[in-house]
C-alpha positions in Angstrom: -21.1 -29.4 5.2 -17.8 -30.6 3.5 -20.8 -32.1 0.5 -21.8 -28.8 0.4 -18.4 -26.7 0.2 -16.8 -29.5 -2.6 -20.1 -30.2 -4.6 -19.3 -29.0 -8.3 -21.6 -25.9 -8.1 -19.7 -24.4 -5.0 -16.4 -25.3 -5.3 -15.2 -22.3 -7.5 -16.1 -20.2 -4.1 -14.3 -22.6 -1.6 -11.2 -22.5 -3.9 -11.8 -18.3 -3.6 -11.5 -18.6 -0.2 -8.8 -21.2 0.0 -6.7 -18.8 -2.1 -7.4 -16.1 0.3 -6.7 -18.4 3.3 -3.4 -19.1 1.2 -2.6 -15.6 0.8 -2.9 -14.9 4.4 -0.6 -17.6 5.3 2.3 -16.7 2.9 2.4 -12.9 4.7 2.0 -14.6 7.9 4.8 -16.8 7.3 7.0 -13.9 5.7 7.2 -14.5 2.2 4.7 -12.1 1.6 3.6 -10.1 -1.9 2.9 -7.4 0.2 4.8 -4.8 -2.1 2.7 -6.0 -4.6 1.4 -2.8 -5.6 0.6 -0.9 -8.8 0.8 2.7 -9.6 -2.1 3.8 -11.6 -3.4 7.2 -12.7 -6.5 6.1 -15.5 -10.6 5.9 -15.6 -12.4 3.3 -16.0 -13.5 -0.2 -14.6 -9.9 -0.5 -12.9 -10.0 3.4 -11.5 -13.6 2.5 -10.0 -12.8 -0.6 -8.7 -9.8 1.1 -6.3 -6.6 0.2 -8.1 -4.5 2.6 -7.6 -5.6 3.8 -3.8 -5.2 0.6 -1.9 -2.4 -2.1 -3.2 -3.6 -4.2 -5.3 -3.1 -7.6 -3.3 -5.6 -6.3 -0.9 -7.9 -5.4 -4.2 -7.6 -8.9 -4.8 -8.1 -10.3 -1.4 -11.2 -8.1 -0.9 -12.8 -9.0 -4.3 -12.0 -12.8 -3.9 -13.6 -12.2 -0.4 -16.5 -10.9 -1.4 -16.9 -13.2 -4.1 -16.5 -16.5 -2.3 -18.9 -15.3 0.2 -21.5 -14.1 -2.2 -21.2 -17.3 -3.9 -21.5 -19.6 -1.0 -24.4 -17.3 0.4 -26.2 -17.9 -3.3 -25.6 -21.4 -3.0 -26.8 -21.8 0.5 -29.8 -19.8 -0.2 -30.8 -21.3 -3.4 -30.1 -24.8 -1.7 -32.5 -23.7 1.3 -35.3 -22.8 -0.7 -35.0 -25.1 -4.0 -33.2 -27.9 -2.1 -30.2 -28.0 -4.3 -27.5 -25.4 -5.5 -28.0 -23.5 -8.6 -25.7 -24.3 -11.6 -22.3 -22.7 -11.5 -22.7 -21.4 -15.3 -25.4 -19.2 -13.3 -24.0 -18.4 -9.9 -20.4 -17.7 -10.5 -21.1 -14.6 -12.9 -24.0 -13.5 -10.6 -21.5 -13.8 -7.9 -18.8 -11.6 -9.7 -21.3 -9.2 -10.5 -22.2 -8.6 -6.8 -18.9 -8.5 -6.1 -17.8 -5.8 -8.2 -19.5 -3.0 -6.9 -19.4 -4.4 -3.3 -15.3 -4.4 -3.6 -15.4 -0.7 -4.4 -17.0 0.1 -1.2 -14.4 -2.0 0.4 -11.4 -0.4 -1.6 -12.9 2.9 -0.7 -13.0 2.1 3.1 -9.6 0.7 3.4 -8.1 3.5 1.5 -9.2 5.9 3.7 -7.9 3.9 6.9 -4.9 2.5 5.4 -1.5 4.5 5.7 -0.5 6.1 2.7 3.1 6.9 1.6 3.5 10.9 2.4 6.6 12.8 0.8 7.8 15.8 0.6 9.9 17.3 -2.2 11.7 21.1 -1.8 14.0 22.2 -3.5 17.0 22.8 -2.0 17.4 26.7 -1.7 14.7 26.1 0.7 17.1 25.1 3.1 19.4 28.4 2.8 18.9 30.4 5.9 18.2 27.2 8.4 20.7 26.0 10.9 22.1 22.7 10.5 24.1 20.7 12.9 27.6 18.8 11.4 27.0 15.3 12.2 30.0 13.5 11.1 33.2 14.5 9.9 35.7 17.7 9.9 34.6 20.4 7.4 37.2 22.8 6.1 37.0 25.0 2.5 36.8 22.4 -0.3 36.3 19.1 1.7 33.1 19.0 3.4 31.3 17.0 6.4 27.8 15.9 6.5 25.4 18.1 8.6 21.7 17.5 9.2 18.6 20.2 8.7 15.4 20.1 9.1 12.9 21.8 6.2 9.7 23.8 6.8 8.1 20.4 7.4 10.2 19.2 9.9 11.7 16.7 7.9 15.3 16.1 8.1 17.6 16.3 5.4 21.5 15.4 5.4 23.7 17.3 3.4 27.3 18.2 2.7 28.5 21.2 4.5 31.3 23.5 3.7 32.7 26.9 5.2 32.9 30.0 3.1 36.4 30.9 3.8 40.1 29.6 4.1 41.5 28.3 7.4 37.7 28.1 9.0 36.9 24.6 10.5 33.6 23.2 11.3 33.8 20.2 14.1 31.3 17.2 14.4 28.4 18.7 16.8 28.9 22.5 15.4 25.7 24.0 14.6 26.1 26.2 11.1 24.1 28.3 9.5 23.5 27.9 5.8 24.1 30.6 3.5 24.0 28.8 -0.2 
């Protein structure tokens, strides 16, 4: 088996899933490239390939993936019926080629199962009209306290809070309503 996996025709899939083995144990071990990630809005090869929906670590771990284990399934095949492996100049392209397509449907997949980054931008009239709870500090006019509110999303927002006229005070745990 170890022949097989280290003969000069396979070896450029065992190192493709060595490096994936190796990738798996540096985030295992925490040193991870996990936030290796690209943002990319474009067509073409890259576009169709996933970049841009999934990270692109797991674009690569998927593609090498798929790639070792086309190319060792070539190999194994080819040394089953011909009795040896096919030449590398041959199987490694032929390899990549299945690959290609078969990582899409991967990306695709995972990009529908993995979580996504959801935000939510308002602008912050939205808040006028919401009640807001002071949640640190003393608020008097011109030195204001921190107050938390929640948007039409639920979302919490915290924001400086302020009363409207002279010698009112708003206390931590006072619930306000916002007027501007």
């Amino acid at each position: 088996m170890f022949n097989f996996l280290l003969s000069p025709d396979v070896v450029v899939f065992t190192g493709a899933f060595a490096l994936v083995v190796m990738l798996g144990l540096v985030e295992v071990v925490g040193l991870g490239l996990g936030g290796l990630d690209v943002d990319f809005d474009g067509d073409g090869v890259l576009s169709w390939l996933g970049v841009g929906q999934v990270p692109l670590l797991v674009l690569l771990i998927a593609f090498l993936s798929i790639f070792a284990l086309a190319g060792l399934a070539g190999q194994q095949i080819a040394a089953s019926f011909w009795g040896g492996t096919t030449s590398a100049l041959y199987a490694v392209p032929a390899a990549a080629i299945l690959a290609l397509p078969l990582t899409r449907g991967a990306s695709s997949a995972l990009a529908r199962v993995m979580p996504h980054d959801e935000t939510t931008a308002i602008d912050p009239t939205d808040l006028v009209g919401r009640i807001a709870t002071l949640t640190t500090g003393r608020a008097t006019k011109g030195s204001p306290a921190r107050a938390q509110v929640r948007d039409q999303f639920g979302q919490a927002h915290n924001i400086m809070a302020e009363p409207d006229n002279d010698g009112e005070i708003f206390e931590e745990g006072d619930t306000i309503l916002l007027v501007r």
